[in-house]
C-alpha positions as CSV (number, residue, x, y, z in Angstrom):
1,X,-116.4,121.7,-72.0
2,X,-116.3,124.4,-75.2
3,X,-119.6,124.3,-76.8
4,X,-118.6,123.8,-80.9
5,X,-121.4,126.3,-82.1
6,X,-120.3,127.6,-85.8
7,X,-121.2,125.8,-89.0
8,X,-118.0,124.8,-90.7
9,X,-115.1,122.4,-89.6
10,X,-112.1,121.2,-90.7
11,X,-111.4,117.9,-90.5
12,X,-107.5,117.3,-90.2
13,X,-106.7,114.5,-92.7
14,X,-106.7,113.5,-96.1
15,X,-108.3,110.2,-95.6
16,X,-111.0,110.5,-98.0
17,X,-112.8,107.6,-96.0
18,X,-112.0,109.3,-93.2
19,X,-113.9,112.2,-94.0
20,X,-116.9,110.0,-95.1
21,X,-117.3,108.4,-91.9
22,X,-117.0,111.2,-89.9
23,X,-119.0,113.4,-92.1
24,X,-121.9,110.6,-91.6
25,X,-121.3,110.6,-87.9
26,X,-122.0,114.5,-87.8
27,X,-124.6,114.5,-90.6
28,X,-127.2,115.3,-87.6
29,X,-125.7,118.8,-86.8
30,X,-125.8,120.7,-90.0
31,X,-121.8,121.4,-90.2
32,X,-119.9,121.9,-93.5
33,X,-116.7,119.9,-93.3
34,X,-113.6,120.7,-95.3
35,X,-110.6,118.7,-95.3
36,X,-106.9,119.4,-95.3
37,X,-106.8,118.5,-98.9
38,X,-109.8,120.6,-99.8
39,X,-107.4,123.7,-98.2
40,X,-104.1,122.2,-100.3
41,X,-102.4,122.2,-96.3
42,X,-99.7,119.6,-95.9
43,X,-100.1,116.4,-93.5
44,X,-97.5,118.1,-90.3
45,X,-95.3,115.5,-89.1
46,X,-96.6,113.1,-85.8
47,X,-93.8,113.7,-83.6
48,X,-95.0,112.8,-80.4
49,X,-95.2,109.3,-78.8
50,X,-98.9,109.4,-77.7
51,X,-102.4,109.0,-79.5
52,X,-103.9,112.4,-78.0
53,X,-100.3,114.1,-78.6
54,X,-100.2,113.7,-82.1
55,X,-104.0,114.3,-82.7
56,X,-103.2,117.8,-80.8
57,X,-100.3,118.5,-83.8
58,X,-103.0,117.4,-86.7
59,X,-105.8,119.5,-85.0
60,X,-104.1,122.6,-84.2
61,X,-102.0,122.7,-87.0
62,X,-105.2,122.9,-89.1
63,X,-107.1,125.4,-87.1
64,X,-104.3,127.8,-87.4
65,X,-103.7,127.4,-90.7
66,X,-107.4,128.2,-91.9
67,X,-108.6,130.3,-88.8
68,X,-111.1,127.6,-88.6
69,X,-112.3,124.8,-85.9
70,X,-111.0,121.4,-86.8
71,X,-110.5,117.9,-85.8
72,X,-108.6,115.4,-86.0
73,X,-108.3,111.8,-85.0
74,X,-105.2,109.5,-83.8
75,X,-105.8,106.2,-83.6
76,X,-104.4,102.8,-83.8
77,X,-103.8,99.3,-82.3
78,X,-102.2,98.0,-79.3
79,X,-101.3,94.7,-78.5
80,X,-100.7,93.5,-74.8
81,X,-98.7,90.7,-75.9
82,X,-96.5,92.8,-77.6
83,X,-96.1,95.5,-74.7
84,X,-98.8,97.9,-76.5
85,X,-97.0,97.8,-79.5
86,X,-97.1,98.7,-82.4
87,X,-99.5,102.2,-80.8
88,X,-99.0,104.9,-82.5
89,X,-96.4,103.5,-85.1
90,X,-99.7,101.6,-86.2
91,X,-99.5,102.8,-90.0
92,X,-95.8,102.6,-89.3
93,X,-95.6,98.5,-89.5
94,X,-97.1,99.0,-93.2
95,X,-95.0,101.2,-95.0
96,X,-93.0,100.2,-97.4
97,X,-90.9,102.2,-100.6
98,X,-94.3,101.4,-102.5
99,X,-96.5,102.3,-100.0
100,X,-98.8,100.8,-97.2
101,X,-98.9,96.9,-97.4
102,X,-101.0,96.2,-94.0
103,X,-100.6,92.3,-95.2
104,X,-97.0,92.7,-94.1
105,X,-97.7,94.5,-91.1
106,X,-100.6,91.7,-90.0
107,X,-98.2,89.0,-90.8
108,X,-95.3,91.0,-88.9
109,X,-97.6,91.4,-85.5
110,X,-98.3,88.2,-85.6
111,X,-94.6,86.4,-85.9
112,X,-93.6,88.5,-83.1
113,X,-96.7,87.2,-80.9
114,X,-95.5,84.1,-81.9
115,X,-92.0,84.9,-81.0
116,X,-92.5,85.7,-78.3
117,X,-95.2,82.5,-77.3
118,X,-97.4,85.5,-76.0
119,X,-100.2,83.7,-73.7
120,X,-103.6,83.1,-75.7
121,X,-106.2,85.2,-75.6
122,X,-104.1,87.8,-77.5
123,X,-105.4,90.9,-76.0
124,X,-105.7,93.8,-78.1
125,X,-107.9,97.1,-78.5
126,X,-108.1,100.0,-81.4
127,X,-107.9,103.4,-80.0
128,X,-109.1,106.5,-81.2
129,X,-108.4,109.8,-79.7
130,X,-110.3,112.5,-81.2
131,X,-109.0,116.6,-80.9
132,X,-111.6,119.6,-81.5
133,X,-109.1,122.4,-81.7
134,X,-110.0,125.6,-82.1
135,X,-108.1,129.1,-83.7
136,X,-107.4,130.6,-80.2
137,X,-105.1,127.6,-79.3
138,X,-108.1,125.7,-76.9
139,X,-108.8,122.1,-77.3
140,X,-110.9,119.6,-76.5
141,X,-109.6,115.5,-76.0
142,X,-112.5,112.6,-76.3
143,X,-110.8,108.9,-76.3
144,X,-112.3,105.7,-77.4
145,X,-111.2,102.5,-77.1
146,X,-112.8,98.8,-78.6
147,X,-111.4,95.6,-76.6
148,X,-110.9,92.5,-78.5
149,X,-108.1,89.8,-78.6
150,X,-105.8,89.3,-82.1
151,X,-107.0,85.8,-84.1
152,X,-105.1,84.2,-86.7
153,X,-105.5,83.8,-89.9
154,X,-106.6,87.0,-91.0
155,X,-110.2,86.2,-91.9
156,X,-112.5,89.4,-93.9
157,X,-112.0,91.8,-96.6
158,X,-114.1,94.3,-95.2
159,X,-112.8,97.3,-93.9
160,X,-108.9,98.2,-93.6
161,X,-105.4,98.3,-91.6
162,X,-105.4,95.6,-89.4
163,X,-109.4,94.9,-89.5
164,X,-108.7,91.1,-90.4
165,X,-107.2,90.2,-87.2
166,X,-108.9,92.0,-84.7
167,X,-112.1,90.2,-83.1
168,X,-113.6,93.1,-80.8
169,X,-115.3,91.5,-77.6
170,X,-118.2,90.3,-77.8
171,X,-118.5,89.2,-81.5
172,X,-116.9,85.9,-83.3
173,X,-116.4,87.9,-86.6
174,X,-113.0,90.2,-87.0
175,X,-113.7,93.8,-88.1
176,X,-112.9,92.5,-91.6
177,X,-115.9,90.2,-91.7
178,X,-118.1,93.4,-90.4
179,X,-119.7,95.5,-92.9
180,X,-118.2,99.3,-92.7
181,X,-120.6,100.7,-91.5
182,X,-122.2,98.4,-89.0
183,X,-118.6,98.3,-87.8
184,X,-118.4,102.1,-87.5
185,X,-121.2,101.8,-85.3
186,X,-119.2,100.2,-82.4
187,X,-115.6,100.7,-83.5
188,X,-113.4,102.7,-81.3
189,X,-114.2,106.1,-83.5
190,X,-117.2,105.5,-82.4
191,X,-116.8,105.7,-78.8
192,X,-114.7,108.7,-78.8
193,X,-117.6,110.3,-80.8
194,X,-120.1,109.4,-78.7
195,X,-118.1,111.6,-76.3
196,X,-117.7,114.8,-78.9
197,X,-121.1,114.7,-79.7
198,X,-121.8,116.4,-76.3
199,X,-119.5,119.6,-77.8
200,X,-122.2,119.4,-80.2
201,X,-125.6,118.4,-78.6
């Protein structure tokens, strides 16, 4: 594994929470982190059909453009009952002319549960991939994953995307009844960072 060992990274997104969480998760190692936005790049388009495939296009798309290391994430939810849907077309379910509406997309993975009389409990888990790229074209690939089943109704106001349906294993609260940052503790980021943290160590 590539020891990370400058001082500044890019962090492929323009997520401001985004950056705030994993700026928090990294606080311990003295990096400056930039974003895309702070470097006015564009978001590229997520052509691939895999979580680590498309991190690879945010990450190396970044560290070329500013000579810099950077990472990025891809990450989303999939649903056994639903063949592992919706994956990577996670933020995909919620768009709509006006923007994200993840009420619609919560509502819309749960008719076709329904629909489909998937078998109780509704087995899920978030997935996280992270990508350290670097300028010379080398990478690094850390995955995380957090089991849990999908509950009904959506129950929380916490957190965001599909939160309020997703119970991770071993709780009776959803991620939307978590606070953020106790969530961010266990949450699927959180186990693929567990993993980068030995680029970093």
């Amino acid at each position: 594994m590539r020891r990370f060992d400058g001082d500044r990274l890019v962090v492929a997104t323009h997520n401001t929470g985004k950056l705030e969480e994993i700026a928090d998760l990294l606080s311990p190692y003295g990096v400056t982190l930039t974003s895309n936005a702070d470097h006015g790049l564009p978001e590229p388009e997520e052509t691939e059909t895999t979580f680590v495939g498309n991190a690879r296009i945010k990450a190396h798309a970044a560290a070329k453009a500013t000579g810099l290391p950077a990472l990025a994430d891809d990450s989303g939810i999939e649903i056994d009952g639903l063949g592992g849907a919706p994956g990577v077309y996670t933020a995909d379910w919620a768009e709509t002319p006006d923007g994200r509406d993840f009420v619609m997309a919560m509502q819309r993975a749960w008719a076709e549960l329904q629909a489909v009389n998937a078998p109780s409990p509704r087995v899920a888990r978030f997935c996280c991939t992270l990508v350290l790229a670097w300028p010379d074209g080398h990478d690094e690939v850390f995955p995380g994953v957090m089991p849990g089943q999908i509950v009904w109704p959506m129950r929380g106001d916490q957190g965001h995307g599909y939160d309020p349906i997703f119970q991770p294993d071993g709780y009776d609260t959803t991620f939307g009844e978590m606070d953020r940052w106790e969530k961010n503790k266990i949450s699927h980021r959180a186990d693929a960072f567990a993993k980068l943290k030995a680029c970093f160590g």
